[in-house]
N, C-alpha and C positions, 0 to 999 in steps of 0.2 A: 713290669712291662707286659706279663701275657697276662694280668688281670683287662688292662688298658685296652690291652687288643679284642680280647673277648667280650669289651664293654662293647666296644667298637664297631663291630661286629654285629653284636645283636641290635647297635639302633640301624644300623645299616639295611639290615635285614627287616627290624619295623619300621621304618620310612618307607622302603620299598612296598610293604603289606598294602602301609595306609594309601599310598600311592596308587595303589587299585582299588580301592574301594570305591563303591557307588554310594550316592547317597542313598536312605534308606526309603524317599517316595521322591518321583521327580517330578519338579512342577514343569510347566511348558516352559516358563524361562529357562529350567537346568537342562531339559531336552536339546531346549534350541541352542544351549552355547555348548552343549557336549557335543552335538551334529556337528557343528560348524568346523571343530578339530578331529574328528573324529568316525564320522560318515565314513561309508567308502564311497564319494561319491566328492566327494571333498578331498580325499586321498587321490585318487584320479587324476582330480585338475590338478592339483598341487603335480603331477608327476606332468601334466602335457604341458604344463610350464617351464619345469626343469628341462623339458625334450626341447624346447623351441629354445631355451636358450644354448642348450650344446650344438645343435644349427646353426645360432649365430657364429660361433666355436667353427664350424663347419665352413662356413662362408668365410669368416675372416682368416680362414688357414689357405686359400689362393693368393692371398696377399705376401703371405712369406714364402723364403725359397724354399722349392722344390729338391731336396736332393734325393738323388738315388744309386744305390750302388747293386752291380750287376758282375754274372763271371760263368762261365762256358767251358769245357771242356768237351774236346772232339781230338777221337781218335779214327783216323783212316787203316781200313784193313786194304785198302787199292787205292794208293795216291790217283786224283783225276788227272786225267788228259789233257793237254794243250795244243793246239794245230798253231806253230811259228813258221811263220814265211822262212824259206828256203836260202834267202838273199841272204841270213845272216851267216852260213857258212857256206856260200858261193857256188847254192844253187837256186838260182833263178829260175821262178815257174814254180816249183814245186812247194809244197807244206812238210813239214817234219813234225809229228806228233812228240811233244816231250811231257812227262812226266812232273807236277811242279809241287813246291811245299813239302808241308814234314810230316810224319806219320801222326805224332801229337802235338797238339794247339790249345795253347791254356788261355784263359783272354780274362782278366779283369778290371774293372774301371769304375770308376763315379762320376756322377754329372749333375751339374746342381743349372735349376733354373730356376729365374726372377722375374715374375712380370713386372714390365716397367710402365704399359696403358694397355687397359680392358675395362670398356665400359660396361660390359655385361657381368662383370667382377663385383666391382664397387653396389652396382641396382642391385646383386643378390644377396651382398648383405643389409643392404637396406631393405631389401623381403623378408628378411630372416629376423630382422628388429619389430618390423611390422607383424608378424606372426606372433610374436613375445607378448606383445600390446594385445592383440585378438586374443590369446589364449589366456593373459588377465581377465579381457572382458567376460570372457566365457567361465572364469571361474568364479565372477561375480555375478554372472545371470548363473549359474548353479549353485551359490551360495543361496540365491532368491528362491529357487526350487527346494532348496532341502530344508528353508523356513519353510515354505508353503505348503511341503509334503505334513512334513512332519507337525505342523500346526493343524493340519488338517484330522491325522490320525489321533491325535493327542483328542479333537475334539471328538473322535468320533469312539473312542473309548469314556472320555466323559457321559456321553448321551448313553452311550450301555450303559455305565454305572449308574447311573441316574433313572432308568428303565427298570434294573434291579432293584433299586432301592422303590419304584413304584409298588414293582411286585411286590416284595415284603411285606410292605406296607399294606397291603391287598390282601396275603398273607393272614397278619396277623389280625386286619379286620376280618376277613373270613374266620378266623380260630374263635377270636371272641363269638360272633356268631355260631357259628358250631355247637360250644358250649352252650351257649342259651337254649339253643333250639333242642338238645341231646337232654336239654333238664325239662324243656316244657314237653317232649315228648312222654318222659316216663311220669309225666302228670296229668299225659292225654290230653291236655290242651293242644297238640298241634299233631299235625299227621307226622309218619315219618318219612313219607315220601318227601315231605319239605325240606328233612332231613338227609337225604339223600341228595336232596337238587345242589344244596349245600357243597354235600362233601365231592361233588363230582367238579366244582367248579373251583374249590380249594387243589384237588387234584392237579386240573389242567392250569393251573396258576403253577403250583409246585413243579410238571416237567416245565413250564414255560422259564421258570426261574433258572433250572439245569441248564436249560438251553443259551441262557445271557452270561452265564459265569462261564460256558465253552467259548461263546462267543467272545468275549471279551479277554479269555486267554489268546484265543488268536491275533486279537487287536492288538493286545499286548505283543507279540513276538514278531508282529509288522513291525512296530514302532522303535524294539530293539535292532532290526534289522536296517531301518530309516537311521537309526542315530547312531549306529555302528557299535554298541552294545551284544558279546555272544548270545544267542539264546538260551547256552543252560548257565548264563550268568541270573542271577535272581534278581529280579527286576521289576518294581511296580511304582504307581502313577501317583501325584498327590491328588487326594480326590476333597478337598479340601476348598477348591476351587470349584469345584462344582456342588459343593455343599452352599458356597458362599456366594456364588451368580445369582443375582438381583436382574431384573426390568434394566436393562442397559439403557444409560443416554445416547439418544443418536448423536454422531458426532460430524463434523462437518469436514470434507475431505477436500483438498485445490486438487485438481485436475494435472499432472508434472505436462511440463514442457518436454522433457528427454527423460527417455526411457535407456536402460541397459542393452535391449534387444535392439535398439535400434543405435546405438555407437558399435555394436559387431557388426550390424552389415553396413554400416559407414563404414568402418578398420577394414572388413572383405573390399568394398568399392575402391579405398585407398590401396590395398595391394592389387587386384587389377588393375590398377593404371601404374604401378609399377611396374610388372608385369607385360605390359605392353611395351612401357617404355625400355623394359629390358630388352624385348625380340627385335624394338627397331634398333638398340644400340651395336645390333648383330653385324648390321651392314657395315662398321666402321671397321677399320684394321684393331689386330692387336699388334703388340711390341712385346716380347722377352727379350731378356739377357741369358745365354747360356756359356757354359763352362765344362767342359769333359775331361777328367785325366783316367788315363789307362795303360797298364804293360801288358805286355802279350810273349808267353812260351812261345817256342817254338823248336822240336827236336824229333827226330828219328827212334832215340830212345826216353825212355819218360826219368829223366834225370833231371834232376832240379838242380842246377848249380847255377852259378852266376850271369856266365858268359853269353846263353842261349835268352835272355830276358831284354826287354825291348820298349820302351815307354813311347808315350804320345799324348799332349795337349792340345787342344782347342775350346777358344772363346771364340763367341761372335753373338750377332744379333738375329733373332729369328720377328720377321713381320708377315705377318697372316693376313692376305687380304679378300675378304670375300667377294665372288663377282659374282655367282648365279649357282642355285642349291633347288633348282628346280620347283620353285616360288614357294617352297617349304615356309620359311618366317612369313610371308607374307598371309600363309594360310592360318600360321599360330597367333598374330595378330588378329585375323578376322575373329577367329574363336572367342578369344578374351575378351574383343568388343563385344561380339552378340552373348557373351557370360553376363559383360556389364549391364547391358540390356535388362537382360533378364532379374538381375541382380536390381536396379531402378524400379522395376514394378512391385518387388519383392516388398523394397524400403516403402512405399506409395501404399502398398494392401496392409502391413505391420504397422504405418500409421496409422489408418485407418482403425483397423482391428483394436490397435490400443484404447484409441480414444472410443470406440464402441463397447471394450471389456470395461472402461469406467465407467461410462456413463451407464450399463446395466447394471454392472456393482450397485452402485450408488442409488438406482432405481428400486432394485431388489433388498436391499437393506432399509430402505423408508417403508415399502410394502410389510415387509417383514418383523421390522420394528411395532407397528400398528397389530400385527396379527398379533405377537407377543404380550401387547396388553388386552388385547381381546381377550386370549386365551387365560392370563393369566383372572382376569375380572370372571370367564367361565368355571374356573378353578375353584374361588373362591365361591361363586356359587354353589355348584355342583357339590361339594365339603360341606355347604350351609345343608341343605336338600338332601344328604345320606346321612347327616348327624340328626336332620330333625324326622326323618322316616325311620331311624333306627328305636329313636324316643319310641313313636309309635308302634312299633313292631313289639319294641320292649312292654308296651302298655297293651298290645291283642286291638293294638286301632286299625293298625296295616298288617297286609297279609305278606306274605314270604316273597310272593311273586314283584311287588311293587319296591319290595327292599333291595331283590336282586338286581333289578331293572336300575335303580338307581344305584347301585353299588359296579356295576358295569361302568353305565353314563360315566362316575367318578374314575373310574379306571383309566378309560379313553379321554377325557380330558385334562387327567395329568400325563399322558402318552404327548398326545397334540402337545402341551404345555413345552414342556421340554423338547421337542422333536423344533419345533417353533425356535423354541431359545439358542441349542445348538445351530439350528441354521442362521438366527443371527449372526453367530459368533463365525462361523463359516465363512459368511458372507463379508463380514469386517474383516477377515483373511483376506478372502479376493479383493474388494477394495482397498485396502492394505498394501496389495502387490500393485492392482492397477495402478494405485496413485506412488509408485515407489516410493515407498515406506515400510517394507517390510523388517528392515534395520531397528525400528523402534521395538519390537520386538524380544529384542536383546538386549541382557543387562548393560549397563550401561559401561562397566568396564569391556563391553567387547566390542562398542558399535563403535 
């Protein structure tokens, strides 16, 4: 039996390990489906959801009775005064101050009420339902946001890496050079100032290289911070995909008819006009049912015994009717309308806006697309043009200056190249969101 438990025990304890593990490089897919549970930002809405629903909780608790229980104790150190007409022991004309009640007064009671009609009852749980609904919507336009954050940083640590790997690459054509040049000098075929121009350029290539591996730690610890990952959790990107990005096909995006931003401030428009119709259902009467019982001490000395105890019940109906509040609701109504107002232009400019962030998406990624094969057909050149000057260089055809000049040129054209690429892939983000779809996104057991 304690073999079994201790078996027990230990997978208990390794389920739970595996259970935190990360995978070992994240692609954007495992990014964005770890965000989505796991953001605090996602955590949040998930929580103003649960709040709107204990509101609803809130509102439908006027609906049941009301009870409450209550209890007093007063003790008199000077029974008060009472002025009684004189008639009752047969003196006419005069008052006789008498002394009334008991030194202590104990009073306990409970009293339960039920609305029986309130309009402004029933509209505030129907606000409180509606709220529930908004605060879904909102956790779906934040679920949009923390793809398109995190989609965005994901790329933009790819283009560092990809920047680094230019360097390198730059790097090690500089080393090979070096070497040739450090052999034709001690053969005096070449100056060593050529030699120098060399190593000063290997140099500032070298901090430039420090400076992307900083950079892209920090990119890195954004992007933990986006996906709700700690930071001294160990944590890197699959770069695999950025080894593996090709010439994209352009692809063809429809235009959505409804957006997420725009069913929240339709949900807001629907609860202001509940809201109104709350403040006018003000004017109408209420109706309760109420109910009170209570005993009440009463003694000179504070002795609890039977005789001095004294009970009392009442039911009845309590109606509330409102006649004039100093045009208070009338002014709460105004407000709500000019809210709505304002509210109408909002939905009117968010249109707008939307179908203007697509159609520049969509703009800007056919532009962009085009630059990309530019850049990439410059690419290829510019590689032709430093392989075949290096030839020469290697054969004393070209001089050091013409080598470097083109070994620059190729530097900044695989910079552009990539710079180019990743803003495609940016840009198919924004249109992504414009055209809501950023859902596709995610694997497919999550969308």
């Amino acid at each position: 039996m304690r073999t079994i438990l201790i078996l027990f025990t230990l997978l208990f304890i390794g389920n739970t390990v595996m259970a935190q593990e990360y995978p070992q490089r994240f692609s954007l897919q495992q990014c964005l489906d770890f965000a989505i549970n796991n953001s605090y930002a996602a955590h949040k809405a998930n929580l103003n959801i649960d709040e709107a629903g204990q509101q609803i909780n809130e509102a439908r608790s006027g609906v049941l009775p009301q009870i409450n229980a209550s209890g007093s104790f007063d003790h008199s150190m000077v029974l008060p005064t009472t002025m009684l007409p004189g008639e009752l022991i047969g003196e006419s004309g005069t008052q006789i101050p008498v002394q009334m009640g008991s030194k202590n007064e104990l009073d306990f009671g409970v009293s339960v009420e039920q609305v029986i009609f309130s309009p402004t009852l029933f509209t505030g749980i129907k606000i409180a339902r509606n709220n529930q609904e908004l605060q879904r919507l909102r956790s779906a336009m934040t679920r949009e946001e923390i793809l398109f954050d995190v989609s965005n940083a994901f790329y933009d640590i790819l283009g560092s890496m990809q920047e680094l790997d230019n360097v390198n690459y730059m790097i090690a054509k500089q080393d090979s050079l070096y070497l040739l040049t450090e052999k034709r000098v001690e053969e005096n075929v070449t100056r060593e100032v050529d030699l120098n121009r060399i190593k000063v350029n290997l140099t500032n290539l070298q901090a430039r290289g420090k400076n992307m591996r900083n950079t892209i730690s920090q990119q890195k610890r954004y992007l933990q911070i986006l996906i709700g990952i700690p930071i001294e959790d160990t944590f890197d990107v699959d770069d695999s995909e950025m080894k593996s990005i090709a010439i994209p096909e352009l692809q063809d995006f429809s235009q959505p008819q409804n957006r997420i931003e725009l069913d929240v401030l339709n949900k807001q428009r629907e609860m202001l006009e509940l809201e109104i119709r709350g403040h006018k259902m003000e004017y109408l009467p209420t109706l309760s049912a109420i109910a009170t019982a209570g005993y009440q001490f009463q003694s000179n000395r504070l002795n609890l015994t039977k005789d001095p105890w004294y009970n009392s019940t009442i039911v009845g109906v309590r109606l509330t009717i409102p006649i004039f509040d100093g045009l208070g609701k009338r002014s709460r109504i105004k407000q709500k309308q000019i809210q709505m107002q304002s509210l109408d232009w909002d939905i009117r400019e968010t249109r707008q806006t939307l179908s203007a962030d697509y159609l520049n998406a969509k703009n800007q990624l056919e532009v962009i697309y085009e630059l990309v094969q530019v850049q990439s057909e410059n690419l290829q050149l510019a590689e032709k043009v430093y392989t075949q000057t290096m030839a020469l260089y290697a054969e004393g055809l070209a001089n050091i200056t013409d080598l470097l000049e083109t070994e620059t040129s190729l530097y900044e054209v695989k910079i552009a190249y990539t710079t180019e690429l990743i803003r495609y892939k940016k840009t198919e983000i924004d249109l992504l969101r414009a055209s809501g779809t950023l859902e596709h996104l995610l694997s497919d057991t999550r969308k």
